[in-house]
C-alpha positions as CSV (number, residue, x, y, z in Angstrom):
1,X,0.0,0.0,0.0
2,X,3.0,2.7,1.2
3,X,4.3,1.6,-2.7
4,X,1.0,2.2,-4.3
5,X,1.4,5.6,-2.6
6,X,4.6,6.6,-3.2
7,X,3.7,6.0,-6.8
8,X,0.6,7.9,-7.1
9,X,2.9,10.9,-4.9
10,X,5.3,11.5,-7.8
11,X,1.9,10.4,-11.2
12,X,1.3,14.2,-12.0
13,X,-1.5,15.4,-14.1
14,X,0.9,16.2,-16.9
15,X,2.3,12.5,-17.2
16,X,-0.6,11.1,-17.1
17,X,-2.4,13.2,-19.2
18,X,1.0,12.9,-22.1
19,X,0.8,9.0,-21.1
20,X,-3.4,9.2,-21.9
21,X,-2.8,11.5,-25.1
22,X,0.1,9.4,-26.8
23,X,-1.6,5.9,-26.1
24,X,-5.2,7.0,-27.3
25,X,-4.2,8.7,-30.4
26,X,-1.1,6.4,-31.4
27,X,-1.1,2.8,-29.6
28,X,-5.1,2.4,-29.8
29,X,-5.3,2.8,-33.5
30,X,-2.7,0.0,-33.9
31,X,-5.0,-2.5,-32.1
32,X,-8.1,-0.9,-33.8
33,X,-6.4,-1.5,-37.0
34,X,-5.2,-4.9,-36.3
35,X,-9.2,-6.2,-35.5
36,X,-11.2,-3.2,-37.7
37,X,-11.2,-5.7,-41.2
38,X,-12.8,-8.9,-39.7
39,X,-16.1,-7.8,-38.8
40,X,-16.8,-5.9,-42.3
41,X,-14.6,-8.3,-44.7
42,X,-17.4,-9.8,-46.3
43,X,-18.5,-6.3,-47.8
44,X,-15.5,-5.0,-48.7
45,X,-15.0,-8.3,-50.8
46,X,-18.5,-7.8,-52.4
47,X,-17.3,-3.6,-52.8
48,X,-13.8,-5.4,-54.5
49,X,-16.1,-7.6,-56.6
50,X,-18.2,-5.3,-57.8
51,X,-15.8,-2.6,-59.0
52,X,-14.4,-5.2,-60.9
53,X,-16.8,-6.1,-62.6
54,X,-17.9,-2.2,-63.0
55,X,-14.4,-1.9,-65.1
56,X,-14.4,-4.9,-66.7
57,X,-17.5,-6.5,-67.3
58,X,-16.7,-9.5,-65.4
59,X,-15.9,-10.6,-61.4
60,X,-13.1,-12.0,-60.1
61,X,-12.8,-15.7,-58.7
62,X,-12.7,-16.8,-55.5
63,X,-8.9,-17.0,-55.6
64,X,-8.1,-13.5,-56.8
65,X,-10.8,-12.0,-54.4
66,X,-9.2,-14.2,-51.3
67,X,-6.1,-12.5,-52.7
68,X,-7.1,-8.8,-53.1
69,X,-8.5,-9.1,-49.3
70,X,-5.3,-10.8,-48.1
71,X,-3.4,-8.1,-49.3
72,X,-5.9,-5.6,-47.8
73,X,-5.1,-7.0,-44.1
74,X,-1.6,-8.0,-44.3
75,X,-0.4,-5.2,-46.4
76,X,-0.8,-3.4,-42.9
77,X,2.3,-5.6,-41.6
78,X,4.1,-4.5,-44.6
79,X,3.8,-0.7,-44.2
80,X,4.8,-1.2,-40.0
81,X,7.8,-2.7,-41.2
82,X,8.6,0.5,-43.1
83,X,7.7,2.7,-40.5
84,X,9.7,0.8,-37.5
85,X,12.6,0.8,-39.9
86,X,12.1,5.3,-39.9
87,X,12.0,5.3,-36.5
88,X,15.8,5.7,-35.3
89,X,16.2,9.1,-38.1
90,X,12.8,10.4,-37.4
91,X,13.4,10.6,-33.5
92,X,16.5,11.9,-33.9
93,X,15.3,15.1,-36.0
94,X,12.5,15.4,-34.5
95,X,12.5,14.4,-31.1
96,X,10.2,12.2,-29.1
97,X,7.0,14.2,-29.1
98,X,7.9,16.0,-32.7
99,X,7.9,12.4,-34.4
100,X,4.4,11.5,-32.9
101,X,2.6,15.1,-33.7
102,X,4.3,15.3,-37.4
103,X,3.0,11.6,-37.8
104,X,-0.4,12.1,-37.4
105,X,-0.9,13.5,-41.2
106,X,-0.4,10.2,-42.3
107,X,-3.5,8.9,-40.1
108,X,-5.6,11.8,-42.3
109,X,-4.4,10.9,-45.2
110,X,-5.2,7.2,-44.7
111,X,-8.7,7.4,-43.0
112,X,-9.5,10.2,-46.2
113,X,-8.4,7.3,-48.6
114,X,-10.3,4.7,-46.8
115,X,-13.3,7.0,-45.8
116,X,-13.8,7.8,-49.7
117,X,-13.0,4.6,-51.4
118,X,-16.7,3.3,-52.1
119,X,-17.6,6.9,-53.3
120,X,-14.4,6.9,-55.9
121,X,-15.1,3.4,-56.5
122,X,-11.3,2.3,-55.6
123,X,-10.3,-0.8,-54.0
124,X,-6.8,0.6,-54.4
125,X,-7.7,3.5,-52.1
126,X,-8.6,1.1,-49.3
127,X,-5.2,-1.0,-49.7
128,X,-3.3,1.7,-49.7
129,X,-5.2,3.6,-46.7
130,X,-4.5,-0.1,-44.9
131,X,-0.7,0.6,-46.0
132,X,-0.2,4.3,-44.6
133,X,-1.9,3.3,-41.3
134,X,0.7,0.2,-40.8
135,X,3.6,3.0,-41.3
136,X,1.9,4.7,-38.3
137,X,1.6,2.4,-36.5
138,X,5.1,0.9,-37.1
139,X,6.0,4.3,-35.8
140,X,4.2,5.2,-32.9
141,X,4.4,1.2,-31.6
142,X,8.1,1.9,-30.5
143,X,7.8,6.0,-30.8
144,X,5.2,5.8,-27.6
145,X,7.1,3.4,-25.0
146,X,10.4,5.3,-26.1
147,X,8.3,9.2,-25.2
148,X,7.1,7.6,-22.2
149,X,10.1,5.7,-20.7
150,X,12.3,9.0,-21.4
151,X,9.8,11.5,-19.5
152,X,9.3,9.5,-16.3
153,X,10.5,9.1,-13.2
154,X,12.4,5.4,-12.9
155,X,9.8,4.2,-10.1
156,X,6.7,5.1,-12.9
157,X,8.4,3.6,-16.1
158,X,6.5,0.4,-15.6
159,X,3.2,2.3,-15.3
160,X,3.3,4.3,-17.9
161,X,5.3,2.1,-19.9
162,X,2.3,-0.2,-19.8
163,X,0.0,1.9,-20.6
164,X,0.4,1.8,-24.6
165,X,-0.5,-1.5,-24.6
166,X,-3.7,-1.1,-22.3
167,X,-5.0,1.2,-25.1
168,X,-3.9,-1.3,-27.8
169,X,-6.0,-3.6,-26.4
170,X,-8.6,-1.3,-26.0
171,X,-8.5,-0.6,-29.7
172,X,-9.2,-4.2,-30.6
173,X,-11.9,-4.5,-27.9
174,X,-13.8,-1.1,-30.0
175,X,-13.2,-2.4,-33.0
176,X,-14.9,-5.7,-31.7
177,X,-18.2,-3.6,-30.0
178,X,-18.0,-0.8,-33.2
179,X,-18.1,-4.4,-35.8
180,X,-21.5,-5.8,-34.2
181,X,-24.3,-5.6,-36.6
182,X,-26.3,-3.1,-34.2
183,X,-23.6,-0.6,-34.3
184,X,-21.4,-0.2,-37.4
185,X,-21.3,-3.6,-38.5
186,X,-23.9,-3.1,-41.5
187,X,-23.0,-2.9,-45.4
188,X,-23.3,1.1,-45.6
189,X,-20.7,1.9,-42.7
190,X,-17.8,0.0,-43.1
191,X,-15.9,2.9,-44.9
192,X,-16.7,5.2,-41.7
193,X,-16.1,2.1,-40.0
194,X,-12.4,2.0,-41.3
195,X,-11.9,5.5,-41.1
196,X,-12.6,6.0,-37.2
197,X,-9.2,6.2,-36.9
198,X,-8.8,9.8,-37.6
199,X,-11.0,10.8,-34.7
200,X,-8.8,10.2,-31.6
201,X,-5.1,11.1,-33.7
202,X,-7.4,14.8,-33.8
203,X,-7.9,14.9,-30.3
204,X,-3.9,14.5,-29.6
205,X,-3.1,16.4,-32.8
206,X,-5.3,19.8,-30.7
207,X,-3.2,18.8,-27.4
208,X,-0.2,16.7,-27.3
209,X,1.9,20.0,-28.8
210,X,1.5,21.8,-25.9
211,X,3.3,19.3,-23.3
212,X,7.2,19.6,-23.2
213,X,9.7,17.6,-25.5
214,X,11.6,14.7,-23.5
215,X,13.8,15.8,-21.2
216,X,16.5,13.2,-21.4
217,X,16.5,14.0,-25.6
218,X,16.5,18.2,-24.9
219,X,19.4,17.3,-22.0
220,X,21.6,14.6,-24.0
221,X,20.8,15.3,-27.9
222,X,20.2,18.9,-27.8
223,X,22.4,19.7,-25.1
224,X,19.6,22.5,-23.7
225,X,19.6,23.0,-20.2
226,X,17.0,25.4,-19.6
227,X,14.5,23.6,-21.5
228,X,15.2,20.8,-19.9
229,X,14.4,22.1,-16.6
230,X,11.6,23.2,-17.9
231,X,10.3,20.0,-19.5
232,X,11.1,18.3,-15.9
233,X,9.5,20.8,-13.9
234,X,6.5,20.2,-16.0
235,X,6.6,16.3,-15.1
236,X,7.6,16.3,-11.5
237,X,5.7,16.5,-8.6
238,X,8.7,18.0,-6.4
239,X,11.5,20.4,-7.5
240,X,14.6,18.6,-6.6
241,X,15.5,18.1,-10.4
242,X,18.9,18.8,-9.6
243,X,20.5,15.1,-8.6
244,X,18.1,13.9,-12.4
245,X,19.7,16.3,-14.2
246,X,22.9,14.9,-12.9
247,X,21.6,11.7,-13.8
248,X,21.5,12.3,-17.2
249,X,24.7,14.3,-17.9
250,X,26.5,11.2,-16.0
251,X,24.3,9.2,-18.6
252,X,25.8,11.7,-21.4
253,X,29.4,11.6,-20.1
254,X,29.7,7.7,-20.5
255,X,28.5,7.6,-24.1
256,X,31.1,6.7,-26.4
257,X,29.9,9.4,-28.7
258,X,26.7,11.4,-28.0
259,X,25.9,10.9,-31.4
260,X,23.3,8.3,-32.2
261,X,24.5,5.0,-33.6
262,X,23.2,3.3,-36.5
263,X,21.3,-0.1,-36.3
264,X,24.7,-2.0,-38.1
265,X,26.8,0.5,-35.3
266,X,24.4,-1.5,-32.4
267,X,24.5,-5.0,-33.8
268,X,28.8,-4.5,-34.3
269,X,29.1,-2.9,-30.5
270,X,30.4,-5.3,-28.4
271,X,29.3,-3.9,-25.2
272,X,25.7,-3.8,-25.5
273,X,25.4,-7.8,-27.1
274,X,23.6,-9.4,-24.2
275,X,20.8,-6.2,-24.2
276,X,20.3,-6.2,-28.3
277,X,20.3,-10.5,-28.3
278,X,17.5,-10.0,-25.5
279,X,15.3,-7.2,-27.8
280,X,16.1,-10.1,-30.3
281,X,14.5,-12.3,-28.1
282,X,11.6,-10.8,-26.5
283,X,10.3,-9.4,-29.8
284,X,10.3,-12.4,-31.5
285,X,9.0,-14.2,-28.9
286,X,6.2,-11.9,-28.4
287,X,4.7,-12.3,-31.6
288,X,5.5,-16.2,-32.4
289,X,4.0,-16.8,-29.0
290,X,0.9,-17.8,-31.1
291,X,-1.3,-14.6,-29.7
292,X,-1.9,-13.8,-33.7
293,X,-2.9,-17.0,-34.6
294,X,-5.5,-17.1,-31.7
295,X,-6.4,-13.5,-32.4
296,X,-7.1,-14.7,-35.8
297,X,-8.9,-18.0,-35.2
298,X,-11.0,-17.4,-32.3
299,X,-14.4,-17.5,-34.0
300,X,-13.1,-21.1,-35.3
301,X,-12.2,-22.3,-31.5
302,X,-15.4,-21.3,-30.6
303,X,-17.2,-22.4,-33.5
304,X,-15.8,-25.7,-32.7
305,X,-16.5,-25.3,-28.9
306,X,-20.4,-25.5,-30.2
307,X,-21.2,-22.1,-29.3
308,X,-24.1,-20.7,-31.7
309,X,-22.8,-19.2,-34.4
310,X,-25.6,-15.7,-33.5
311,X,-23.4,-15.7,-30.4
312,X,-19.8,-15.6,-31.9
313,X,-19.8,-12.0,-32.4
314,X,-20.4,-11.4,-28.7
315,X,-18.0,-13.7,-27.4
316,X,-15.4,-12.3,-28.8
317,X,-16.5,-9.1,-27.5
318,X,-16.1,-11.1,-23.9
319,X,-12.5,-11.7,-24.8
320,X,-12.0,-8.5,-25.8
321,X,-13.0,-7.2,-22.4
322,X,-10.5,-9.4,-20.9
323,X,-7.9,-8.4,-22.2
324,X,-8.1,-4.9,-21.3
325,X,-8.9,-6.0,-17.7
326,X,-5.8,-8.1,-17.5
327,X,-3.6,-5.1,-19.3
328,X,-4.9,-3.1,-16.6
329,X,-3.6,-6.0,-14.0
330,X,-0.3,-6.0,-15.4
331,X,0.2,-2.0,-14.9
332,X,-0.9,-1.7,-12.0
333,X,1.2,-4.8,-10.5
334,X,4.4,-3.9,-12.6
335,X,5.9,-1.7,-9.7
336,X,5.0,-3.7,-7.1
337,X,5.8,-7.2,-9.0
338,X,8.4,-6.0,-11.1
339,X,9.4,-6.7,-15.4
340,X,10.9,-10.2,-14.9
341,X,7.7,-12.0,-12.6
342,X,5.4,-10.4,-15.6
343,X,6.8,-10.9,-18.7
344,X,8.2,-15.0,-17.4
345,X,4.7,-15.4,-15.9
346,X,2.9,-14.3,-19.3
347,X,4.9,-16.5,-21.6
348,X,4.9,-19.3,-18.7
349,X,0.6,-19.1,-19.0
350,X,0.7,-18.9,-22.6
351,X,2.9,-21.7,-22.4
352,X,0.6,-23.9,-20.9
353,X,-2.6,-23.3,-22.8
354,X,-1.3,-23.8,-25.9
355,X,-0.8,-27.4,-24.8
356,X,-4.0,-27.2,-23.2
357,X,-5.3,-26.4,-26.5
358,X,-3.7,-29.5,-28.1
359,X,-5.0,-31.6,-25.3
360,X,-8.4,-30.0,-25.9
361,X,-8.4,-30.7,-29.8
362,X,-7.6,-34.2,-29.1
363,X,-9.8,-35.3,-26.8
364,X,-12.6,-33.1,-27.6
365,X,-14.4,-36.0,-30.0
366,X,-13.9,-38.3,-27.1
367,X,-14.4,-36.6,-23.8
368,X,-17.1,-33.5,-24.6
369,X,-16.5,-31.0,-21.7
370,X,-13.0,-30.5,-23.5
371,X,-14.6,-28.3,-26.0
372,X,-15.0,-26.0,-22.7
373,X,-11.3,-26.7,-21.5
374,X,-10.3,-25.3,-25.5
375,X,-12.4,-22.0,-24.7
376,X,-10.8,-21.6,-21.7
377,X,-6.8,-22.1,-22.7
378,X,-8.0,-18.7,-25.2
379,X,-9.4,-16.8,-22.8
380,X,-5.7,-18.3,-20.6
381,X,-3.8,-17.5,-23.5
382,X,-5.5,-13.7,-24.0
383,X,-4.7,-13.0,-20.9
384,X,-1.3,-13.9,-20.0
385,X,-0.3,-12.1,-23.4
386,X,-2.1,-9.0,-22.1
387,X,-0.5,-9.3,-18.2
388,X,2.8,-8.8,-19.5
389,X,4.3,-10.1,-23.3
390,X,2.1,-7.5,-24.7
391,X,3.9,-4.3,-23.8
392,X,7.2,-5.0,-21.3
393,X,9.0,-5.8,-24.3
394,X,8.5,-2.2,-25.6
395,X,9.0,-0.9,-21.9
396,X,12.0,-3.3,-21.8
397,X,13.8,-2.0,-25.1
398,X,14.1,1.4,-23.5
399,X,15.3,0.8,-19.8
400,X,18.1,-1.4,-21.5
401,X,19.9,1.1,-23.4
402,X,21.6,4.5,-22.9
403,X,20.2,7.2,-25.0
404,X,22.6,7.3,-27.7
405,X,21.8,3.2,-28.3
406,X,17.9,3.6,-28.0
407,X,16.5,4.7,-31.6
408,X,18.4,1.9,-33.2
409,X,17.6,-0.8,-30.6
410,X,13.5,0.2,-31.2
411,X,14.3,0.2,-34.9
412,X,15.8,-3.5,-34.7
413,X,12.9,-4.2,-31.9
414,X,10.0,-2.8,-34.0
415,X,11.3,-4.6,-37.6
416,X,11.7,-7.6,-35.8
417,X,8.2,-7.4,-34.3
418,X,6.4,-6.9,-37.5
419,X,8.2,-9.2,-39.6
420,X,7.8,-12.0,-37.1
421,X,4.2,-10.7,-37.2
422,X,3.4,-10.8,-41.0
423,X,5.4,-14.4,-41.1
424,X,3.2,-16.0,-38.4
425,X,0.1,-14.4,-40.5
426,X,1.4,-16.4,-43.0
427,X,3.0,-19.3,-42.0
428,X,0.1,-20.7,-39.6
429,X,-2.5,-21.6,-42.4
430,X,0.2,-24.3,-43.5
431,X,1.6,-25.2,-40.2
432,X,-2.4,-25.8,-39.0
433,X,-2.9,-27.9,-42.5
434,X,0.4,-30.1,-41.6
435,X,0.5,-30.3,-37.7
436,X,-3.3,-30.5,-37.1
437,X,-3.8,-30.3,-33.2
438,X,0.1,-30.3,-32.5
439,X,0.5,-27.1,-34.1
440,X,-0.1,-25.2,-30.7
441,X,2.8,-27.3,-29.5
442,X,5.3,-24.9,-31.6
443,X,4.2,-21.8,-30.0
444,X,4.1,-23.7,-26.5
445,X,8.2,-24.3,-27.3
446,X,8.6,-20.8,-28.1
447,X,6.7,-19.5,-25.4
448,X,8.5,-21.5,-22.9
449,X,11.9,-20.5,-24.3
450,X,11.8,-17.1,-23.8
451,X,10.8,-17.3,-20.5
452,X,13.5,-19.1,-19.8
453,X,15.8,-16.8,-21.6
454,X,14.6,-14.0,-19.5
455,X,14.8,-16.0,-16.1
456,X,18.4,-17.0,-16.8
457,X,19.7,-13.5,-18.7
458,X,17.4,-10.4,-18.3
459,X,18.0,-8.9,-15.0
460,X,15.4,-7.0,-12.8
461,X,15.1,-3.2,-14.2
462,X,12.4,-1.7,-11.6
463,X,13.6,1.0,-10.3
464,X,16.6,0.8,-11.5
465,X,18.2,4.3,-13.6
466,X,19.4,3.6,-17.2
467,X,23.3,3.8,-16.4
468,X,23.1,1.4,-13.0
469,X,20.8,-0.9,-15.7
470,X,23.8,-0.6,-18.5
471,X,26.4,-1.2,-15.2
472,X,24.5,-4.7,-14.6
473,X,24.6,-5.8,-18.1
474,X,28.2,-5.0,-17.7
475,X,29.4,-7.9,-15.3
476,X,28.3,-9.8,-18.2
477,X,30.9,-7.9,-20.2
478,X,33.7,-7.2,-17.5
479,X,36.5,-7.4,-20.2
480,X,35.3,-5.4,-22.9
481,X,33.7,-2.8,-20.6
482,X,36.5,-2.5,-19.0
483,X,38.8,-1.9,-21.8
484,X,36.1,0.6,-23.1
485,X,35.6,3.0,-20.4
486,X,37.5,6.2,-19.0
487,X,38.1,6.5,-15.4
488,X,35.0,9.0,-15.6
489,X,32.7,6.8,-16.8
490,X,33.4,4.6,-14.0
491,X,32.7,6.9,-11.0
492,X,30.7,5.5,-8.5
493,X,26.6,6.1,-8.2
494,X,25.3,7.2,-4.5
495,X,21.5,7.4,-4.6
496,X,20.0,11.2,-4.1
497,X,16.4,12.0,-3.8
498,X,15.7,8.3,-5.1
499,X,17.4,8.8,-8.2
500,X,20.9,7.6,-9.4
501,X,23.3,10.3,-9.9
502,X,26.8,11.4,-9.6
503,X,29.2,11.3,-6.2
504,X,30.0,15.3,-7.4
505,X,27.6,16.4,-9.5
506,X,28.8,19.0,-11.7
507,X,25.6,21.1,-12.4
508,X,25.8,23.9,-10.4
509,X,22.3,25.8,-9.8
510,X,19.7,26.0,-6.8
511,X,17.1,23.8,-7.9
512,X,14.7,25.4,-5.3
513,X,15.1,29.1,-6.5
514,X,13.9,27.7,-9.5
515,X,10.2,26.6,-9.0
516,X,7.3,28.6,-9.5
């Protein structure tokens, strides 16, 4: 309880309300986007169809219209690829928060394609619309955690590090309520359907501008005090900024270079190998852990579980709902539990439904309450991913490297994710058709790996600042650290006000004489 309270003592307004505006304008449009084409898919193919035969006199076949709507959803993959691979120049130019506002014209430009398609008769409007959303997303998928990692104190970066992914579950669970026939779910709205997206990206487009830059970037990058004082005392509840900024120029002091390294520059460094084969790891893990496959196949389970067909719709809803209630679990557990407990006990539940699963499919023809058992490893599965896989790696990727490391560790992080992503998408079809039942077993494997990866090599981060989390990685290290740093960078940390910072701090100013 004293924790809960210390926590809420240093949550201002201002972070929460940056951490509320980022996550509902940027990470809810990814999950809205990932779940927005199932409802509706049937009459967007009978939209494709008829164009074509509007130009050309005659339809397409099954095959070519299967085709034309696969590309429609996984053409989304494709365009997050290309906009996690901008991320490491785009936050370097523009900043944190300058790479999320600037973004936002490509969510107007995509919800006006979509939004008009059926008027303009284009099916290439809606494909492409599908396209420029994915490079959003791509973008604001690592640009959000990276913003909200960088602007908060170390004992809320599991908090609001979470938070992204609470609203990208939220965005499925909306597009799940918005799909139902009652609502949008009819013939004449699914191009308002689609374009929904543009709604919330307005609401932060009108605010997010007026909250400060990240301080670490206008500190490190930048090299601007006074606006960095400024940014912090926006974002603290005290004034005793002094021993942060400290922090961070000890931060600056032991880069190599203060300029940004390159993705090849990360994968060649020597020093950082255990924290980039662990973003490796995490990433891939968190989307081969089967979650897409399930996400995908739900109606099928359930189908099989003999639940009326009429009902489908609304069970999914259910799951829908719990996801967001075990996203909000995770955050509020992850200062009190800490990363490691989280992300191992995710994979570890996910782990163990997806034999469940395979049990269930087995014995289902033989023993008839396992059709229940089936509906319940989803539901297990949902929610593990939700608890923790679904956002600490993001949170992860940033508390493991120092600033100048951090764009190119999200860029390898965020490619990884979505090409692990579009290969599951569509891999599983033939792994389902040549494994039967055992191809849950794969993702149990996987699932259990990587928690045992992280058991054995990722160390705890809570409350932990990013140099004494680099200074742990480093016993792994000792001999190439060692050779690497100056006698500077290895001055001891004492803690000060609850932050890390250096034995003689070399900032010289009266933080107090500085407040309001």
């Amino acid at each position: 309880k004293l924790m809960s309270q210390d926590i809420f003592s240093h949550l201002t307004s201002s972070l929460l309300a940056v951490a509320f505006l980022t996550s509902f304008g940027s990470s809810m449009l990814y999950g809205y986007n990932l779940a927005v084409v199932n409802s509706p898919a049937g009459y967007i193919k009978d939209f494709y169809n008829r164009t074509v035969v509007s130009r050309n006199g005659t339809g397409l076949n099954e095959e070519a219209l299967t085709l034309m709507y696969s590309l429609t959803v996984s053409v989304f993959a494709i365009g997050g690829l290309i906009g996690s691979l901008m991320v490491g120049t785009l936050v370097t130019k523009f900043g944190r928060k300058g790479t999320l506002v600037n973004s936002t014209v490509l969510v107007f430009l995509a919800g006006s394609l979509m939004g008009f398609s059926r008027i303009c008769a284009s099916p290439e409007m809606v494909i492409f619309g599908r396209f420029i959303t994915g490079i959003h997303s791509g973008i604001s998928l690592s640009v959000v955690p990276m913003y909200l990692g960088e602007i908060a104190p170390k004992n809320l970066r599991g908090f609001l590090g979470l938070m992204p992914s609470i609203f990208i579950c939220a965005g499925v669970f909306l597009a799940q309520v918005l799909g139902l026939h009652e609502l949008l779910g009819k013939e004449e709205h699914w191009p308002l359907f689609l374009s929904l997206v543009v709604v919330p990206t307005f609401i932060q487009l009108m605010l997010l501008p007026w909250f400060p830059e990240s301080p670490r970037y206008l500190l490190i990058e930048k090299h601007n005090v006074h606006a960095t004082i400024t940014a912090l005392k926006w974002y603290r509840a005290k004034c005793n900024i002094q021993a942060e900024i400290e922090e961070m120029q000890e931060e600056q002091r032991s880069l190599s270079s203060v300029e940004t390294v390159s993705v090849w520059q990360l994968i060649l460094d020597h020093t950082v190998r255990w924290q980039v084969l662990s973003v490796v790891v995490i990433n891939i893990g968190m989307q081969l852990s089967g979650i897409d496959a399930i996400w995908f196949y739900t109606n099928d389970i359930f189908e099989n579980a003999g639940i009326p067909t009429p009902e489908i719709q609304y069970t999914t809803v259910g799951t829908g709902a719990i996801e967001i209630i075990a996203g909000l679990i995770g955050c509020f557990t992850i200062e009190r539990l800490g990363r490691r407990p989280l992300i191992i006990g995710g994979f570890g539940v996910m782990g163990m439904c997806c034999a469940g699963i395979t049990l269930s499919l087995i014995l289902q023809t033989h023993v008839p309450f396992m059709k229940y058992v089936s509906v319940g490893c989803v539901v297990g599965i949902i929610a593990g991913f939700c608890i923790g896989p679904a956002g600490v790696p993001f949170l992860i990727t940033a508390e493991l490297f120092k600033q100048s490391h951090r764009p190119a560790a999200y860029t390898v992080g965020g490619s990884l994710n979505w090409v692990s992503n579009f290969t599951i998408g569509f891999i599983f079809p033939f792994l389902q058709m040549s494994a039967g039942s055992y191809c849950y077993l794969v993702f149990c494997s996987i699932c259990v790996s990587v928690a045992i990866y992280v058991y054995f090599v990722i160390p705890e981060t809570k409350n932990k600042t990013f140099v004494e989390i680099s200074q742990m990685f480093a016993t792994k290290e000792a001999v190439e650290e060692s050779q690497a740093l100056t006698p500077l960078d290895q001055l001891k940390l004492k803690k000060m006000n609850g932050y890390g910072s250096l034995e003689n701090g070399s900032l010289e100013f009266d933080s107090s004489s500085s407040c309001p």
